[in-house]
PAGU-102340 format. One record per residue: x, y, z of N, C-alpha, C in turn; chain; residue number from 1; residue in three letters. Coordinates in Angstrom, 1 decimal. Example, Ala and Ser with C-alpha at 12.3 -4.5 7.8 and 13.67 -1.06 7.14 Angstrom:
BEGIN
{r {13.2; -5.7; 7.8}; {12.3; -4.5; 7.8}; {13.2; -3.3; 7.8}; "A"; 1; "ALA"}
{r {12.8; -2.2; 7.1}; {13.7; -1.1; 7.1}; {12.9; 0.0; 7.9}; "A"; 2; "SER"}
This chain:
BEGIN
{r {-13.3; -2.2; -0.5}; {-12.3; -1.6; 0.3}; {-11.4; -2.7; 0.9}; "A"; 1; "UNK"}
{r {-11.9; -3.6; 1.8}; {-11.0; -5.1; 1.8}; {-9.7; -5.3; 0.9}; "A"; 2; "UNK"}
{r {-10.4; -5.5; -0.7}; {-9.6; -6.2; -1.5}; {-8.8; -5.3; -2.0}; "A"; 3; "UNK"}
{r {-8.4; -4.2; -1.1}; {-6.9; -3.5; -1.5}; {-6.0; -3.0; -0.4}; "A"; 4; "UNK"}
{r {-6.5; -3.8; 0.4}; {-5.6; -3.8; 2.2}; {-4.7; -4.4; 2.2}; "A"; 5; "UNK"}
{r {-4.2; -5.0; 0.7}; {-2.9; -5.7; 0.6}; {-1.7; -4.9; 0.8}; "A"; 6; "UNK"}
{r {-2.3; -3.8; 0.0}; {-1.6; -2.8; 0.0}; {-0.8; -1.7; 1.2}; "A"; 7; "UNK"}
{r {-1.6; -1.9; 2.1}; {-1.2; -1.5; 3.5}; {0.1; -1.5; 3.8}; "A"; 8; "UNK"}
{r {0.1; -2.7; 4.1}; {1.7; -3.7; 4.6}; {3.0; -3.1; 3.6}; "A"; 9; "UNK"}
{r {2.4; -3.0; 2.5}; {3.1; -2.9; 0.9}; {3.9; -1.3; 1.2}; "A"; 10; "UNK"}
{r {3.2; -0.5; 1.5}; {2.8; 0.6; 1.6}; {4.2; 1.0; 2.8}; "A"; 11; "UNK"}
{r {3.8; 0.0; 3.8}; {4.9; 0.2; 5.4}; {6.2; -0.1; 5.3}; "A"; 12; "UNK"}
{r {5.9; -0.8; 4.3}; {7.8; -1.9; 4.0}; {8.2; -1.0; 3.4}; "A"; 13; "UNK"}
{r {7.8; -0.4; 2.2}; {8.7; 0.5; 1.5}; {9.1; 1.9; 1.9}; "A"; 14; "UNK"}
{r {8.0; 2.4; 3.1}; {8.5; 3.5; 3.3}; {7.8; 4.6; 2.1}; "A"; 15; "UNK"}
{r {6.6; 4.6; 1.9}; {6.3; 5.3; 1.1}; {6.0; 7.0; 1.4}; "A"; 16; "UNK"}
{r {5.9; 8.0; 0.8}; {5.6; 9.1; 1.4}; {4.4; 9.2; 1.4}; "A"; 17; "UNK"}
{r {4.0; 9.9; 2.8}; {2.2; 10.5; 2.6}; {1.8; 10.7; 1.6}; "A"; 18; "UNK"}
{r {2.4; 11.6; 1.1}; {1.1; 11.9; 0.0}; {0.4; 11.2; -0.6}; "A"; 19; "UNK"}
{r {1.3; 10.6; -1.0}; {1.0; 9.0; -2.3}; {0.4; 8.3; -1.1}; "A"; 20; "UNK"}
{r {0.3; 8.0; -0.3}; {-0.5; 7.2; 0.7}; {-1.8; 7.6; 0.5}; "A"; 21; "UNK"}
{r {-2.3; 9.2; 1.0}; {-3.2; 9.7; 1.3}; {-4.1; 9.9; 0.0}; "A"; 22; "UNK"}
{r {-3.3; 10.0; -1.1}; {-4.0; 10.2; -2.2}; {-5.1; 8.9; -2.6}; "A"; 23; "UNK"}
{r {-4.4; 7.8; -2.3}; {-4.7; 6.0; -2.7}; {-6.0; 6.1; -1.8}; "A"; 24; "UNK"}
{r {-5.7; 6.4; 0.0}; {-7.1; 6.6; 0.9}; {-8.3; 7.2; 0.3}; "A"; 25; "UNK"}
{r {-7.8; 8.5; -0.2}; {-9.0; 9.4; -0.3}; {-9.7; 8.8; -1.2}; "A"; 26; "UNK"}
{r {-8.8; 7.9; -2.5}; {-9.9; 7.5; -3.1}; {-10.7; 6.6; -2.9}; "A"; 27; "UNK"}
{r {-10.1; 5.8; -1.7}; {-11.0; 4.5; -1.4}; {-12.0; 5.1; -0.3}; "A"; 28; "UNK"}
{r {-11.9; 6.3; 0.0}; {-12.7; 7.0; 0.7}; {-14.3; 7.2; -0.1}; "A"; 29; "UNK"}
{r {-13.5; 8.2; -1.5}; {-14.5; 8.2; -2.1}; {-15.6; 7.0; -2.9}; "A"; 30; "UNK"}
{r {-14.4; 5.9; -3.0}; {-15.6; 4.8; -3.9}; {-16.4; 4.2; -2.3}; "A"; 31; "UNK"}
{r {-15.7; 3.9; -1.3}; {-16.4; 4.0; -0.2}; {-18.0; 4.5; 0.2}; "A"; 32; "UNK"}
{r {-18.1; 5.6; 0.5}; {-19.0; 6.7; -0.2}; {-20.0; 6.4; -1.6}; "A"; 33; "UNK"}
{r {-19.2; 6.2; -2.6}; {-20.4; 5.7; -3.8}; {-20.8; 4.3; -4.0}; "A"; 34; "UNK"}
{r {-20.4; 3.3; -3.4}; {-20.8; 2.7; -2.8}; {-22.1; 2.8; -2.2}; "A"; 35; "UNK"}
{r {-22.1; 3.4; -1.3}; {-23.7; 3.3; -0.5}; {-24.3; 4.2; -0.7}; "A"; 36; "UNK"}
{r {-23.9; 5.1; -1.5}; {-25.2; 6.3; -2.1}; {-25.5; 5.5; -3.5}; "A"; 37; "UNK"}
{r {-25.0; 4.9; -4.2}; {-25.4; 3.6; -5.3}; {-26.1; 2.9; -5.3}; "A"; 38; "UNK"}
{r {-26.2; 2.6; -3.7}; {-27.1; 1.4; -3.1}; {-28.3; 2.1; -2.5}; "A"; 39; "UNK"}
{r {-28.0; 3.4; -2.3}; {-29.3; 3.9; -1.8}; {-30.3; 4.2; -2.5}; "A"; 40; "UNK"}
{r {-29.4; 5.1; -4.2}; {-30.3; 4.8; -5.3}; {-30.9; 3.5; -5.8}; "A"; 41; "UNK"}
{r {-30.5; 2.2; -5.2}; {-31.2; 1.5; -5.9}; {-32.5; 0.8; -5.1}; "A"; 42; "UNK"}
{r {-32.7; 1.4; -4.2}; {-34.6; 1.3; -3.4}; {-34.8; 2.3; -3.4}; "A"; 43; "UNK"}
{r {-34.6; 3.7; -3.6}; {-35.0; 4.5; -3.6}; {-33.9; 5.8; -5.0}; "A"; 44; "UNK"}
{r {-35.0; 5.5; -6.2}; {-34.1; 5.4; -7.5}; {-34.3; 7.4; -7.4}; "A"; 45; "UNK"}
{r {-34.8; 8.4; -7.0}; {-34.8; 9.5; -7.0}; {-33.8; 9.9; -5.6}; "A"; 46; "UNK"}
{r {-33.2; 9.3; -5.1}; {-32.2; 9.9; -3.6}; {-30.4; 8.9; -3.7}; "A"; 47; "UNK"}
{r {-30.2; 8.3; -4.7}; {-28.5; 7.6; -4.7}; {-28.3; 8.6; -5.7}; "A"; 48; "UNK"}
{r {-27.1; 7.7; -6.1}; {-26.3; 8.2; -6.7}; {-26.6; 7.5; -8.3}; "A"; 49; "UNK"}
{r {-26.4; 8.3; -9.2}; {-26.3; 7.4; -10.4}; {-25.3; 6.8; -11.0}; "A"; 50; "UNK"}
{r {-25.7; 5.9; -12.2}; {-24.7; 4.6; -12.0}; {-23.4; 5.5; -13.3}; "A"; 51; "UNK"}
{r {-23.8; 6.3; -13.6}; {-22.2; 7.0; -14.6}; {-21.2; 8.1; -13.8}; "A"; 52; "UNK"}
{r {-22.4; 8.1; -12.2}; {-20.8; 8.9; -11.1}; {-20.4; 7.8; -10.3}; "A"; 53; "UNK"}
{r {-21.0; 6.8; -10.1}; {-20.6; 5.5; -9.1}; {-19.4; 4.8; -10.2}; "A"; 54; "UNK"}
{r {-19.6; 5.0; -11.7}; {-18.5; 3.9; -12.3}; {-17.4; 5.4; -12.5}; "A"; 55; "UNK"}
{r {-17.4; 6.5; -12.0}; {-16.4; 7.5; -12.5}; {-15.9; 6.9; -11.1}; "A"; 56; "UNK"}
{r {-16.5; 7.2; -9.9}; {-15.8; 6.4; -8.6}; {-14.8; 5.9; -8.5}; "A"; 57; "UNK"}
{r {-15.8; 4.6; -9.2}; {-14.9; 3.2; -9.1}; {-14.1; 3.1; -9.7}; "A"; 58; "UNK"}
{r {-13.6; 4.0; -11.4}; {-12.4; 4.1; -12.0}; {-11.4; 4.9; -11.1}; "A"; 59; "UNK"}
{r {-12.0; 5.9; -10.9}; {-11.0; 7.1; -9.5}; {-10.3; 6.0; -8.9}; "A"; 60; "UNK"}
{r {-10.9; 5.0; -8.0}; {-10.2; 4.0; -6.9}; {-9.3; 2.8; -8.0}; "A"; 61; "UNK"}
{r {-9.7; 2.9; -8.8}; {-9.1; 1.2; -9.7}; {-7.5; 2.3; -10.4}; "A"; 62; "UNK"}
{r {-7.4; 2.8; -10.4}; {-6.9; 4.1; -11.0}; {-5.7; 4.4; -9.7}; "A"; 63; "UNK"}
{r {-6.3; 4.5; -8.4}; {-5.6; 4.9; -7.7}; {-4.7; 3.6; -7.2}; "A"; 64; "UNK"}
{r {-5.5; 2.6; -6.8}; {-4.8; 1.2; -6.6}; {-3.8; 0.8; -7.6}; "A"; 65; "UNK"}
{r {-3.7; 1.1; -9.2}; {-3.0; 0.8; -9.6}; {-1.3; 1.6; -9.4}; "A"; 66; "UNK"}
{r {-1.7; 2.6; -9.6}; {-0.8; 4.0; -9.0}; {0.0; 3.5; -8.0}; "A"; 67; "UNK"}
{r {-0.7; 2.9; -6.9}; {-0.1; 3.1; -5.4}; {0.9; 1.9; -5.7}; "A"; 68; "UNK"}
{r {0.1; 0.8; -6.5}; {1.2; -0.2; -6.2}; {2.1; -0.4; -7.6}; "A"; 69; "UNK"}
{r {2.2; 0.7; -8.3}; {3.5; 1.1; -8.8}; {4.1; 1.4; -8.2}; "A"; 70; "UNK"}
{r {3.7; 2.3; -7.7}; {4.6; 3.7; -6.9}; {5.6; 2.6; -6.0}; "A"; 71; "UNK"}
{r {5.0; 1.9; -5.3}; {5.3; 1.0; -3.9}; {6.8; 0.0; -4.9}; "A"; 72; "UNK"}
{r {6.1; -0.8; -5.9}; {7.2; -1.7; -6.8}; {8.1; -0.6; -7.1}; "A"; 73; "UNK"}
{r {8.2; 0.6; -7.9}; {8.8; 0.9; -8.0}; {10.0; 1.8; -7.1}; "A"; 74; "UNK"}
{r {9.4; 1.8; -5.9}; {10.6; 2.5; -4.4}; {11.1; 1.2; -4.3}; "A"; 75; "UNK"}
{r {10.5; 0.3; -3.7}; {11.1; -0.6; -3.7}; {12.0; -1.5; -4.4}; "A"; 76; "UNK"}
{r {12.0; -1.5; -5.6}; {12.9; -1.6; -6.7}; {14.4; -0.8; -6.4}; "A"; 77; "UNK"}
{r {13.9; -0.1; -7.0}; {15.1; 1.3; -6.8}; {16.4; 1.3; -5.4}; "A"; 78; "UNK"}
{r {15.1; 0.9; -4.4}; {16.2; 0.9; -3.0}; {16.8; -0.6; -2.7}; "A"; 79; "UNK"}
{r {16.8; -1.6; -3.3}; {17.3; -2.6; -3.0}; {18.9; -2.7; -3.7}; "A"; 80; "UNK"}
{r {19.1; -2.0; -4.6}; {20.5; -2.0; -5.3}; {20.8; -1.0; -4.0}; "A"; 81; "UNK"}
{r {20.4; -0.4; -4.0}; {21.3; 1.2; -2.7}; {21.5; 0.7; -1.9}; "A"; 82; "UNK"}
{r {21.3; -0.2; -1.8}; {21.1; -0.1; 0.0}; {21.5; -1.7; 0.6}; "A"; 83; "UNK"}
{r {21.6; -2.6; -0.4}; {21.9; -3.9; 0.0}; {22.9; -4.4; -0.8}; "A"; 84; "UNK"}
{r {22.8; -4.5; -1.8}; {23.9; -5.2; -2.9}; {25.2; -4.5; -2.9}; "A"; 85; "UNK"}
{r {25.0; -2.9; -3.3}; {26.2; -2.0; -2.8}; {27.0; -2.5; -1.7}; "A"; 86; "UNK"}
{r {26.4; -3.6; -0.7}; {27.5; -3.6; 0.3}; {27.9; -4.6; 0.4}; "A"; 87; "UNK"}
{r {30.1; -4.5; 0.5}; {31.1; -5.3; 0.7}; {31.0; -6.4; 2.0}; "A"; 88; "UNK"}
{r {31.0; -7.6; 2.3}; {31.1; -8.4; 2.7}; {31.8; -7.9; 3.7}; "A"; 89; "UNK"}
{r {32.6; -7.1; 3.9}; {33.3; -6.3; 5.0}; {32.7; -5.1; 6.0}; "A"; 90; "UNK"}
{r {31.6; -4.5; 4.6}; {30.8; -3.6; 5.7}; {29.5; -4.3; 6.1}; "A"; 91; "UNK"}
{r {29.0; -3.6; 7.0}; {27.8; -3.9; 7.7}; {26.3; -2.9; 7.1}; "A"; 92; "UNK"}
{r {25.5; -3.3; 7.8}; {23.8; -2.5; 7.7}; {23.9; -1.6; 8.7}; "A"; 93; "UNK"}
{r {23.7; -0.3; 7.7}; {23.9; 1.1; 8.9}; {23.1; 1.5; 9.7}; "A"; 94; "UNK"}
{r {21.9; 0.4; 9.7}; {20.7; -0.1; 10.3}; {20.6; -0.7; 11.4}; "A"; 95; "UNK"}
{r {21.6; -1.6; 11.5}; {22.0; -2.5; 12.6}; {21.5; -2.5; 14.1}; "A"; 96; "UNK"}
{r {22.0; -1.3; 13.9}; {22.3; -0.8; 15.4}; {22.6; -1.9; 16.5}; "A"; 97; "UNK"}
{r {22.7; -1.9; 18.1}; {23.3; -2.6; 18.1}; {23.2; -4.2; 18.0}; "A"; 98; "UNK"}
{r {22.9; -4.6; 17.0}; {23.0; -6.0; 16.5}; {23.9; -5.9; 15.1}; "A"; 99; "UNK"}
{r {24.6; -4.9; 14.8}; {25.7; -5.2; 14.6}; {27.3; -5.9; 15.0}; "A"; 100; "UNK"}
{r {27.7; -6.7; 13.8}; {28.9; -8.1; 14.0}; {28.3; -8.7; 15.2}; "A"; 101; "UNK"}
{r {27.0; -9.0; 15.1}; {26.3; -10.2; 16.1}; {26.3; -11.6; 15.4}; "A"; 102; "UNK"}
{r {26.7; -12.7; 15.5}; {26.5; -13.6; 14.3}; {25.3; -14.3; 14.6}; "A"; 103; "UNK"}
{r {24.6; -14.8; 13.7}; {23.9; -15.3; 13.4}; {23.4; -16.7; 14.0}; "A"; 104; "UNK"}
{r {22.1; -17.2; 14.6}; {22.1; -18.0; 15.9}; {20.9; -19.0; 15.3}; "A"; 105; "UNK"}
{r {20.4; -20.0; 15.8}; {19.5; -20.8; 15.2}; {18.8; -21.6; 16.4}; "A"; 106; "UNK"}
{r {18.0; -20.8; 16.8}; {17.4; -21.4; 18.5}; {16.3; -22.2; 18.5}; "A"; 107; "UNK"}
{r {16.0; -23.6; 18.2}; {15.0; -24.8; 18.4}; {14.5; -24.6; 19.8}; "A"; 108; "UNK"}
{r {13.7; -24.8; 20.0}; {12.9; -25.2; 21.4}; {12.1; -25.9; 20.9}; "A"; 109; "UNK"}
{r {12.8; -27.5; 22.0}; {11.6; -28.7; 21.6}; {10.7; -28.6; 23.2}; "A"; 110; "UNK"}
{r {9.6; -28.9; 23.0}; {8.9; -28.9; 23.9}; {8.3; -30.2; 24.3}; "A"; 111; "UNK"}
């Protein structure tokens, strides 16, 4: 579960919709989960889980991580022509707010 928390951050920059968020969770929910009923099958081989629903799992989550960070590359892709190149050296970021026509400052503090 760790080694897909990259994706989080990835996930916040782009602005992604819930669903596609929630979908990527639930499955790291579920390998989550097969995870430790995997491991519980394996000291006690009549009470886990077996090992051809723990690898359906773990494809479900490898499956959904791939997904999410298409999904994520590909919004992201898409909105950087819209939204930044489109704009004239004359207009501004509709974003701004007010730090718009603020110029640009470069503050050292030597200590």
């Amino acid at each position: 579960m760790q080694a897909s928390l990259w994706l989080v951050p990835l996930v916040a920059l782009v602005g992604l919709r819930w669903r596609d968020h929630l979908w990527w969770a639930g499955a790291e929910a579920l390998h989550f989960g097969a995870v430790w009923l995997y491991l519980a099958g394996v000291s006690v081989p009549d009470r886990g889980l077996p090992s051809g629903w723990y690898l359906v799992a773990l494809a479900a989550r490898l499956v959904a991580v791939i997904w999410l960070a298409v999904t994520v590359w590909r919004t992201a892709w898409r909105r950087v022509p819209a939204d930044v190149e489109d704009l004239t050296p004359e207009e501004t970021d509709p974003l701004a707010g007010p730090l718009e026509r603020v110029p640009d400052a470069l503050l050292v503090k030597v200590v």
